[in-house]
N, C-alpha and C positions, 0 to 999 in steps of 0.2 A: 194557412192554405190560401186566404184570402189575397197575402201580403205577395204570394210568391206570381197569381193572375193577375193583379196590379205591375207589378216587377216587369212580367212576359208583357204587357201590352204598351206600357212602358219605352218596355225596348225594341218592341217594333213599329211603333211609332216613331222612334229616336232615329232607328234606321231604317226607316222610308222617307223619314223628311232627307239625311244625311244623302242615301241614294239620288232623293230628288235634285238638289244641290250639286252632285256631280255631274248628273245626266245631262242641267243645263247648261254646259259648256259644250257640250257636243253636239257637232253641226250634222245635219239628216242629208245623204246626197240628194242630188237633184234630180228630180226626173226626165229632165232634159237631159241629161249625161245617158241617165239610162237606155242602154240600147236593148232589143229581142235580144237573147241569147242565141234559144234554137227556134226558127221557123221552121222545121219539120215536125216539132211536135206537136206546131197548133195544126199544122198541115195531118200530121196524126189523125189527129181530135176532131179535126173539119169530117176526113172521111172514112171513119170508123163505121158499120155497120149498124149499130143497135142507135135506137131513136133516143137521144139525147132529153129532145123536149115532154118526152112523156115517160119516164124512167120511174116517176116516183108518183104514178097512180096503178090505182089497183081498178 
């Protein structure tokens, strides 16, 4: 039983470094590129009704 939690930890160890190794070849866009998708939905969010800043007191 021992032998088989050693084995499991093992091999997700093995494959998270393996994963890690992949992942650093892949380049993160930029957020310069990045453009707003929708401004209507922060426009939404701007003027919705219910008080945003005080939502989560009692």
């Amino acid at each position: 039983m021992v032998w088989i939690m050693i084995l499991v930890a093992v091999g997700i160890i093995i494959g998270n470094l393996m994963l890690l190794r992949h992942s650093a070849h892949i380049k993160m866009p930029s957020l310069k590129d990045k453009q707003p998708r929708h401004s209507d939905d922060q426009d939404a969010w701007d003027n919705d009704d219910w008080d945003k800043d005080n939502w989560n007191k009692d």
